[in-house]
C-alpha positions as CSV (number, residue, x, y, z in Angstrom):
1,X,6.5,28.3,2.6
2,X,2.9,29.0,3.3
3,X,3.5,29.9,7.4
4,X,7.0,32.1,6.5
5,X,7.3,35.2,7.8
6,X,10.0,36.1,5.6
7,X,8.0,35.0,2.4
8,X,5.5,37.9,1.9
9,X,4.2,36.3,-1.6
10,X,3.5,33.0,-2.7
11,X,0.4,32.4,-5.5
12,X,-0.2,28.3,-5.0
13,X,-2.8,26.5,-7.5
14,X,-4.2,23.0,-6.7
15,X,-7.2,20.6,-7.4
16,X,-8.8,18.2,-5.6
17,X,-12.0,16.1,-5.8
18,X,-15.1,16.4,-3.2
19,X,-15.1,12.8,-2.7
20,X,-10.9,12.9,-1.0
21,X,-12.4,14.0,2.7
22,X,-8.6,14.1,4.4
23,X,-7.7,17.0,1.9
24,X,-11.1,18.8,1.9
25,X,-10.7,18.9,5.7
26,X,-7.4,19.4,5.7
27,X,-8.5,22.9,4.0
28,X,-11.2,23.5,6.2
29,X,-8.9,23.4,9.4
30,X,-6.5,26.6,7.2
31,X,-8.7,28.8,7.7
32,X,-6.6,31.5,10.1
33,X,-3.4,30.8,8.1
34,X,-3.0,31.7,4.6
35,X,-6.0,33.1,2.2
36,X,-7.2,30.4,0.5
37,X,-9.9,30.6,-2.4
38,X,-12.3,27.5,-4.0
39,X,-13.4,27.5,-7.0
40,X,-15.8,24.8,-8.0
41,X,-15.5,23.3,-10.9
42,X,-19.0,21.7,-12.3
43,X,-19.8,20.0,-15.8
44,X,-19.7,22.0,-19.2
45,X,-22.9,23.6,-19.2
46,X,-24.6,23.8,-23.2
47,X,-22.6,27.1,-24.3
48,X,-19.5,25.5,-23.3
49,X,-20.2,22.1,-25.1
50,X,-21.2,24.4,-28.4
51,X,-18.2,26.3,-27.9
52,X,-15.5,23.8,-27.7
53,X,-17.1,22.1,-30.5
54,X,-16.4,25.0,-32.4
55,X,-13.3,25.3,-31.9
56,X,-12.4,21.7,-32.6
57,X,-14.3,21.4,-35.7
58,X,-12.9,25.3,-37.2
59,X,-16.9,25.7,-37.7
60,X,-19.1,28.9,-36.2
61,X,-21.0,28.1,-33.2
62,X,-23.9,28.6,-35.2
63,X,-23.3,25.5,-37.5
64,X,-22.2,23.3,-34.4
65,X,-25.3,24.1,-31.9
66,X,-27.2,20.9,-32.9
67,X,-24.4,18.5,-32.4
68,X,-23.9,20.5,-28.7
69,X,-27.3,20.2,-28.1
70,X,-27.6,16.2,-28.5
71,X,-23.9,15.6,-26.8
72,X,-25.0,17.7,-24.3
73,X,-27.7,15.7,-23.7
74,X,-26.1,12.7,-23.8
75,X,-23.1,13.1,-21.4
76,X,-24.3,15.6,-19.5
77,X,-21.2,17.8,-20.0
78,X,-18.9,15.3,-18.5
79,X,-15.4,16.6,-20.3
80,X,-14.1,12.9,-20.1
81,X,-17.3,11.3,-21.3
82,X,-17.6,14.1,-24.0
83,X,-13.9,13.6,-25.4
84,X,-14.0,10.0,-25.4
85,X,-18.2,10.2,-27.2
86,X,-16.8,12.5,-29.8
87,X,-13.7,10.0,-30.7
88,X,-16.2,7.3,-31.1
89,X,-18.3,9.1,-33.3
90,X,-15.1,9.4,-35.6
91,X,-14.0,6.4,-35.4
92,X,-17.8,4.9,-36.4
93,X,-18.0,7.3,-39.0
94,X,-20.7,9.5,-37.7
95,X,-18.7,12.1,-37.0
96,X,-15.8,12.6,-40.2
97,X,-14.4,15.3,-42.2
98,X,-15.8,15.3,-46.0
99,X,-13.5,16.2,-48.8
100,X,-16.1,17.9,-51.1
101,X,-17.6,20.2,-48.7
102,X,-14.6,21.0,-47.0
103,X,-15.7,21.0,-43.3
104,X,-16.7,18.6,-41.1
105,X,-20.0,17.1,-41.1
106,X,-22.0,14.4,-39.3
107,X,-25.2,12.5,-39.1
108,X,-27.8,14.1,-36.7
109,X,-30.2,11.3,-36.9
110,X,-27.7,8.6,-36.0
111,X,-26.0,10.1,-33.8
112,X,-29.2,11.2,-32.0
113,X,-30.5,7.6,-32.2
114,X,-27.2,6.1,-30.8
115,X,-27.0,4.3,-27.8
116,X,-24.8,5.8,-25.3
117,X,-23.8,4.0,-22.3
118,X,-25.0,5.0,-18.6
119,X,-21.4,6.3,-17.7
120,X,-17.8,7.2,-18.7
121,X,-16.5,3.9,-17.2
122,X,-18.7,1.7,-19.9
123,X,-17.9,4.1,-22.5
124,X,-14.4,3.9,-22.0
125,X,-14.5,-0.2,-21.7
126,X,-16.3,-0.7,-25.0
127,X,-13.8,1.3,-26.3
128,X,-10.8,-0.3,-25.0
129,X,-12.1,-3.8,-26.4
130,X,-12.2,-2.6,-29.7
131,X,-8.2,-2.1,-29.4
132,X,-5.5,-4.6,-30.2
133,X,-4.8,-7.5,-27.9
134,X,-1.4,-6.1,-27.4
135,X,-2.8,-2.6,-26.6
136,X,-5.1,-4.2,-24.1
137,X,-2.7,-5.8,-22.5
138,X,-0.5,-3.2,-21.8
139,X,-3.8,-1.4,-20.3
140,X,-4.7,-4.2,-17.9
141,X,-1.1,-4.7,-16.5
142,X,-0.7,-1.3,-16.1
143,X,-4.1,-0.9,-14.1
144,X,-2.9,-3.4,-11.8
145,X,-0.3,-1.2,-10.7
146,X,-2.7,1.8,-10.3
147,X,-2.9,5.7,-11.7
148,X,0.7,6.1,-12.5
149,X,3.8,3.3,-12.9
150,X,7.4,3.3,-13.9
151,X,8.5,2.8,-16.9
152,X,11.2,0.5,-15.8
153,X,8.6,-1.6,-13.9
154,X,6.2,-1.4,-17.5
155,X,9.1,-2.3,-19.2
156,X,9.9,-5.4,-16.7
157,X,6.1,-6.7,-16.4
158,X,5.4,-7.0,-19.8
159,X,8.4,-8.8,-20.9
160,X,6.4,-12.3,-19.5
161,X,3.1,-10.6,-21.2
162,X,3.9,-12.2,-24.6
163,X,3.7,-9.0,-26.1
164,X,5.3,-8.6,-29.5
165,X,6.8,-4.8,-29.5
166,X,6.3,-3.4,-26.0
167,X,7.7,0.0,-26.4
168,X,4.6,0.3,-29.5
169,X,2.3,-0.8,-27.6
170,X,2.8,1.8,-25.1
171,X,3.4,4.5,-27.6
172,X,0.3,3.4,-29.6
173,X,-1.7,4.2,-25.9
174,X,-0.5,7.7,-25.5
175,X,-1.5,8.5,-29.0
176,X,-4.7,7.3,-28.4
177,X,-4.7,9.0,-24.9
178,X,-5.0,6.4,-22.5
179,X,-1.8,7.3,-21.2
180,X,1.2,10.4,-20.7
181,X,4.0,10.3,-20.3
182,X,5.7,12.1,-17.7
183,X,9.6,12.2,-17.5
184,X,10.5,8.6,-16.0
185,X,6.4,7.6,-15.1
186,X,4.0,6.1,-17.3
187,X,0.3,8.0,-16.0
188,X,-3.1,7.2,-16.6
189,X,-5.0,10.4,-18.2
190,X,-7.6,9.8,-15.9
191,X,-8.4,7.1,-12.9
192,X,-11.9,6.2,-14.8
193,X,-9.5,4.7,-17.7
194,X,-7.9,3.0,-15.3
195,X,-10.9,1.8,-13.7
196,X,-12.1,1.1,-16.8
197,X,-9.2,-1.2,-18.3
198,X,-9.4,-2.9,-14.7
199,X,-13.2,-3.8,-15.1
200,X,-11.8,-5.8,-18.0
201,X,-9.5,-8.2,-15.4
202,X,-12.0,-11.4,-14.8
203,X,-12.3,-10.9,-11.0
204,X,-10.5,-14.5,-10.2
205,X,-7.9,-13.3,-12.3
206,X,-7.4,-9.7,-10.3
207,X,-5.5,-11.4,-7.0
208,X,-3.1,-13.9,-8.9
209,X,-1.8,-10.9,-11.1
210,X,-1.4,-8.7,-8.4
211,X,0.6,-11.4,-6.4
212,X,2.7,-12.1,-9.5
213,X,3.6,-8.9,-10.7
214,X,4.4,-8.1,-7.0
215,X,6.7,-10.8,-7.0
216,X,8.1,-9.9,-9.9
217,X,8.4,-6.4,-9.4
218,X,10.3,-7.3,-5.9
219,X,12.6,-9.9,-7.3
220,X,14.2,-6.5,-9.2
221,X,14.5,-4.4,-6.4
222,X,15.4,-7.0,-3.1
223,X,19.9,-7.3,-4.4
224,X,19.9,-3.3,-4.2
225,X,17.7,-3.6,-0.4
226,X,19.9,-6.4,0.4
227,X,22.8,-4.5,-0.2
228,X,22.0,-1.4,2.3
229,X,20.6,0.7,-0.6
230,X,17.2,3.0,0.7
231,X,14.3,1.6,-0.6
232,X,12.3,3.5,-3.2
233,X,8.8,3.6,-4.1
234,X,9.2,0.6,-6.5
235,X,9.7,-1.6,-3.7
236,X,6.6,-0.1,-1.7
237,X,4.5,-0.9,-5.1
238,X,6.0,-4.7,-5.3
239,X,4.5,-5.2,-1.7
240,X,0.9,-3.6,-2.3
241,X,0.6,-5.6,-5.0
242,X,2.1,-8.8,-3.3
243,X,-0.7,-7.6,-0.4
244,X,-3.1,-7.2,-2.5
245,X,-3.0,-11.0,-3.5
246,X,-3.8,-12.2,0.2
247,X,-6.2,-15.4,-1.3
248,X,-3.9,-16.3,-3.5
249,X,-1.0,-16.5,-1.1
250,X,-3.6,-18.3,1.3
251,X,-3.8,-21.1,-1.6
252,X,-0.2,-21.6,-1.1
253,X,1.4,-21.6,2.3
254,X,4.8,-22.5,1.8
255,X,5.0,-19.0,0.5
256,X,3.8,-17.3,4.0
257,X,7.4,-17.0,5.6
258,X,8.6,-15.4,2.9
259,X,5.5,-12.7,2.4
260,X,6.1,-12.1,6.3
261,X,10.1,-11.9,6.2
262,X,9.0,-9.0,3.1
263,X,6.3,-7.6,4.9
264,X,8.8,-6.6,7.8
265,X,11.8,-5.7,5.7
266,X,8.8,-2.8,3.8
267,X,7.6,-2.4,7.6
268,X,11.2,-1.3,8.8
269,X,11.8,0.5,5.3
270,X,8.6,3.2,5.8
271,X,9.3,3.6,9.2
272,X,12.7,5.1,8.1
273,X,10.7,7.2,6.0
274,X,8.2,7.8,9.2
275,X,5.8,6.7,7.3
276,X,4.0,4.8,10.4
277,X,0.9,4.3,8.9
278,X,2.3,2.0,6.1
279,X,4.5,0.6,8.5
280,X,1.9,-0.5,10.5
281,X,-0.2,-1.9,7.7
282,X,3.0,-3.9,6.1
283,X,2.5,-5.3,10.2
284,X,-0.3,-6.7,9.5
285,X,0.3,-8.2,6.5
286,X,3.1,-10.0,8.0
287,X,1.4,-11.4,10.6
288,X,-0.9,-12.7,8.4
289,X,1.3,-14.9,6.8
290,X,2.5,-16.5,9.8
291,X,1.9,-19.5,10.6
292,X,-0.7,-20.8,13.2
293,X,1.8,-22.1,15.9
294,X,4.3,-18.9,15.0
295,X,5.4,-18.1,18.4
296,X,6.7,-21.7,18.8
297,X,8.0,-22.2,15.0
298,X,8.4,-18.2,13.8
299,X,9.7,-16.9,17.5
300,X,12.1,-14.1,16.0
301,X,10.0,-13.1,13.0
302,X,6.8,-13.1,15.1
303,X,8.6,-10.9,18.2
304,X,10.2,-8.5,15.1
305,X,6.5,-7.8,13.5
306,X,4.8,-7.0,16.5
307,X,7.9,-4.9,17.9
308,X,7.6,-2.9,14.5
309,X,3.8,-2.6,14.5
310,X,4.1,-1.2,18.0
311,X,6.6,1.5,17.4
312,X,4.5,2.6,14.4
313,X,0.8,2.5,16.1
């Protein structure tokens, strides 16, 4: 679309982070193709905070300017860290709507003498422990999986999660806007939640989850693969995560032949998809897991992994 000769008109709107390099380069390197125009996007600067405030409380900007000025102050203009500071307020009780006066009102003094943590992440993660196990839960498993998950893959990894209405639980996050929903995906509003409800995964816990809801996840997805069916991104999740808990499967090497038979079956699946990169990672991985004397005892599967890591290097 953007190099056709035929299509004189096309009006494309995108956003991207500083921190993701490939892309920013990538739009460096356009330069004599089509027009492209940045517009960088900085914090809300003090009229901004004031305004929205405003708006959200139905008061003039007049009434609101001393609650913008210590908010302000405090997150620095940060939309996520603001959004999330003004919900706890509410829910603390510094922040409410009162009856008699018919507007909203809130305590300067406490609010100004509040403790506010250093960033959005602790924020967020104070908040999230103040939520219902089940709620938490959901959170944590999903954060495994990363920014965005399927809801048939939800729905399958929290049936072993002990949790007592999962469909609730998940409904009871997008209210609260930890999550939306998006047609057939379950998405994180924003990766600093999901970082957040990650921080909350005791880090010898993080590789044995990821290894068993890999292995769960793939148990679902192998009788379609097995039966000539295209892979789909379900099965691509199943392995990172299955990758992802290398120690763990180190702890137990009777599993190895198996993570290596999977690793090459995703190996020949992205390189269908010419995704060589992943291919050659899933490679990897499937070495790995072979066993020290592999060319003697794993001659076929050894010869197949390093054939497939070839063709995709």
């Amino acid at each position: 679309l953007i190099y056709s000769s035929r299509q004189k008109n096309l009006f494309f709107i995108g956003c991207c982070r500083d921190e993701i390099g490939d892309f920013s380069a990538w739009l460096d390197s356009q330069e004599s193709g089509p027009t492209l125009s940045r517009v960088h996007l900085s914090n809300l600067n003090i009229d901004a905070v004031n305004s929205m405030l405003s708006h959200e409380l139905h008061l003039t900007p007049r009434l609101t300017l001393s609650l913008a000025e210590i908010l302000f102050h405090k997150t620095l203009g940060n939309p996520l860290f603001l959004r999330k500071l003004l919900e706890s307020l509410i829910e603390e009780g510094s922040l409410h709507f009162s009856i008699p006066r018919r507007r909203w009102t809130w305590n300067t003094d406490r609010i100004q003498r509040m403790k506010v943590s250093d960033g959005v992440v602790e924020l967020l993660t104070k908040q999230i422990c103040t939520l219902s196990k089940d709620l938490q839960t959901v959170l944590k498993i999903a954060s495994c999986i990363g920014g965005s998950i399927d809801k048939s893959t939800m729905d399958l990894l929290l049936k072993d999660a002990q949790i007592r209405s999962p469909t609730v639980a998940i409904s009871e996050a997008i209210k609260k806007g930890f999550f939306i929903e998006m047609e057939s995906k379950i998405n994180f509003v924003h990766d600093k939640v999901q970082q957040a409800a990650y921080s909350l995964i005791p880090q010898d816990q993080r590789e044995k989850d990821h290894l068993r809801f890999g292995l769960a996840i793939c148990s679902s997805v192998l009788p379609s693969l097995n039966e000539g069916n295209n892979p789909d991104d379900v099965f691509f999740v199943a392995m990172n995560q299955i990758n992802r808990g290398a120690s763990e499967i180190a702890k137990d090497p009777s599993r190895k032949p198996m993570i290596a038979e999977l690793n090459l079956k995703a190996a020949v699946c992205a390189m269908k998809l010419s995704d060589f990169s992943s291919a050659f990672n899933y490679c990897v991985h499937g070495v790995r897991n072979l066993y020290e004397d592999h060319w003697q005892s794993q001659y076929d599967l050894s010869l197949q992994l390093c054939d497939q890591g070839a063709q995709a290097a």
